[in-house]
N, C-alpha and C positions, 0 to 999 in steps of 0.2 A: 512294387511295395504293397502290402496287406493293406487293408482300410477295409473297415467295419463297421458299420452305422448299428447302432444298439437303443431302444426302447422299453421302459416298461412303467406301470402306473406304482408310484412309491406312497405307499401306505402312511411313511412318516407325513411326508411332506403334503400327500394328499392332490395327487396333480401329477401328469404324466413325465416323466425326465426323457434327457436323449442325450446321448453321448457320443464322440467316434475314437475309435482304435485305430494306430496306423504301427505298424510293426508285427515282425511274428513269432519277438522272444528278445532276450535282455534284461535288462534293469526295467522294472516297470517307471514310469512317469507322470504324478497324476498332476496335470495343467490347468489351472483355473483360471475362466478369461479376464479382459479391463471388465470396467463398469459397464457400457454399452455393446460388449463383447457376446455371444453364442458361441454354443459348443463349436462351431467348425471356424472359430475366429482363428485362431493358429494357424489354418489350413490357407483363409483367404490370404493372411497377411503375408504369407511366406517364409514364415517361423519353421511347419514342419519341412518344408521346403531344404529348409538349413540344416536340420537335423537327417539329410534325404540318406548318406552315405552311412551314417551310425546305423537308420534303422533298417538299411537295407543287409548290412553285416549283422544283423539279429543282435546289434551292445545293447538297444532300448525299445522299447515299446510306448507309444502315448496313449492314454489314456485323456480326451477332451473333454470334459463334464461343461456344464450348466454353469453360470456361478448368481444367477438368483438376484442380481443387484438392486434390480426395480422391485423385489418383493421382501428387501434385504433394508440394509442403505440407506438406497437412495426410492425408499417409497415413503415416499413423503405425506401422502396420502393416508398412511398408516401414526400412531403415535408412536414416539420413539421408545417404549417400552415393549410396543408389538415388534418392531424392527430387527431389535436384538432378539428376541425369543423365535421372531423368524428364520434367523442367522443360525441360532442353536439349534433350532432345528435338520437345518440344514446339515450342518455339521453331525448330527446324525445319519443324516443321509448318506452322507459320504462315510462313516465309521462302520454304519451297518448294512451297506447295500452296495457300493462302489468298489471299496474295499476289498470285501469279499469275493466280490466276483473276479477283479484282480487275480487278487491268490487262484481263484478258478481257473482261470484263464491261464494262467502265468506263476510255475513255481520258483521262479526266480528270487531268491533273497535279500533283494535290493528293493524298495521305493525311493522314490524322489520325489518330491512335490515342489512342482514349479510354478508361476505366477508373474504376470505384471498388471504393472499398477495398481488398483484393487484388487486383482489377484492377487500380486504379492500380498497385501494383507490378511485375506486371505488364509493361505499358503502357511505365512508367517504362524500367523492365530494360533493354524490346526496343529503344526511342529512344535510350535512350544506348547499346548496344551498336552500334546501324545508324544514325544521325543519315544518312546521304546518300539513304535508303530514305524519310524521312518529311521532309514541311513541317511540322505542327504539333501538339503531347502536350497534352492535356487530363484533368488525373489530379484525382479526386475523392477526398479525405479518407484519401488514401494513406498505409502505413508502408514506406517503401524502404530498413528495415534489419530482414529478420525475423531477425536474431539479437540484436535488443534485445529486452528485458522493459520492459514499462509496463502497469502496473494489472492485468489478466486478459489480459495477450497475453504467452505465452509466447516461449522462444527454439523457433523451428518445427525447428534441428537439434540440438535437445537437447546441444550445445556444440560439434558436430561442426562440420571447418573443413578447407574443401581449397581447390584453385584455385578449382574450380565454383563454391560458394559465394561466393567473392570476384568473380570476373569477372561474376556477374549479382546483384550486390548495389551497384545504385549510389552510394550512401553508403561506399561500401570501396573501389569502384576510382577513383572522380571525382578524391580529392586526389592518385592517384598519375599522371594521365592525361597523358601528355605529346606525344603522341602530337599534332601540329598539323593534320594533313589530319582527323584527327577530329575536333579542337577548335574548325575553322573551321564543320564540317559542321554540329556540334551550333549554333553563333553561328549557322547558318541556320535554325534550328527556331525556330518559336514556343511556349514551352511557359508553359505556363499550370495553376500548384497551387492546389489553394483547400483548405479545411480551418477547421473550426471555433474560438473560442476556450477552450470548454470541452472542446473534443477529445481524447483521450490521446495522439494522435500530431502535435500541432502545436509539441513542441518538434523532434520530427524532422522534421518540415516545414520550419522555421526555420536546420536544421542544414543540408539540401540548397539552402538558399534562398543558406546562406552560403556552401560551395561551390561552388556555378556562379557568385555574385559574384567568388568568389578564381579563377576561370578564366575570368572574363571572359566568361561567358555568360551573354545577356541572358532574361530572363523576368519572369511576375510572378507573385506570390505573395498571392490571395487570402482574407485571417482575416475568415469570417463570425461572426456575434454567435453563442455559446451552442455544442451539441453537433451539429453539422451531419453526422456520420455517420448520414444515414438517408437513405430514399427521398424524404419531401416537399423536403427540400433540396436534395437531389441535382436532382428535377424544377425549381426554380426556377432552376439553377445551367445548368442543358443548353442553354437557347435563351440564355443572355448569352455563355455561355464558348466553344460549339461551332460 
């Protein structure tokens, strides 16, 4: 199986990225790791592992990026008005440098963009902000409102609230979206949540489920049995869903 370790210093972001590639054609895949995660978390955890047979039949490609969280998040260090504008930046990053190079690499027709945990938020964010950019979101045991509290997951901006916040918190901008060339675009995405039933975040799973119901966007919405936030689940979850 292909694997490809890729470097180079991102002008947005200002700071060197690194990413790996495993596959050598398909659907491309772009994976953003948990919080604590690096680009070759998928690798360790045995995620791509799971996906060993697709991307050995050339159906997908991964594409493993960075996902920033300690300079994003959960940098606390920072105030939470840098935070987000951090995030946004990011999200350039990925629009105009990741992206691209995809399509370079890979003229396949397809993106996916996959995620857990904070990945999946992720993930989430970037599909509903660009639905005409992706075919299909695959978000694993996701919370797409971090300024709710549940259990030990605090508000990540300490109550802070700008536009930023709102425009990449899909849970905050979904009900207000009226926007129809967007709304047709997201009805073209296949998006696909799954999430535990012992979870902390499966009533907000339940909340985004309801949402894209009331907008009339089709998707599904996977409750596995028990606490499904972890790596074994996530492995069995990757070759059904991806």
């Amino acid at each position: 199986m292909n694997r490809e370790y890729l470097r180079w210093y991102s002008q947005r972001l200002h700071r060197e990225m690194e990413l790996l590639v495993f596959g050598h054609a398909g659907a491309k895949v772009l994976m953003f790791p948990t919080r604590d995660g690096r680009f070759w978390e998928y690798e360790q955890l045995g995620i791509v592992a799971s996906l060993g047979d697709k991307l050995r039949a050339g159906h997908l490609q991964l594409y493993c990026i960075e996902g920033l969280a300690a300079e994003t998040f959960y940098g606390s260090h920072h105030h939470p008005a840098d935070r987000i504008r951090r995030h946004a930046a990011f999200e350039e990053y990925i629009l105009n440098e990741v992206l691209p190079l995809m399509s370079q690499k890979n003229p396949h027709d397809c993106t996916i963009v996959h995620g857990c945990s904070l990945g999946a938020f992720q993930a989430a964010s970037l599909v509903f902000r660009h639905p005409h950019l992706f075919r299909k979101l695959v978000a694993f045991s996701g919370r797409y409102d971090l300024t709710m509290k549940v259990e030990s997951f605090g508000d990540l901006f300490e109550g802070y609230y700008d536009d930023n916040v709102y425009f990449h918190t899909p849970t905050h901008f979904l009900p207000g979206l009226a926007c129809e060339w967007r709304l047709e675009s997201l009805r073209q995405v296949d998006i696909v949540l799954t999430i535990g039933d012992a979870d902390p975040f499966l009533d907000n799973n339940r909340h985004l489920s309801q949402l894209l119901v009331d907008k009339q966007i089709g998707h599904q919405l996977h409750v596995w049995g028990g606490r499904a936030h972890r790596a074994g689940a996530w492995r069995k979850m990757a070759p059904l869903y991806i």
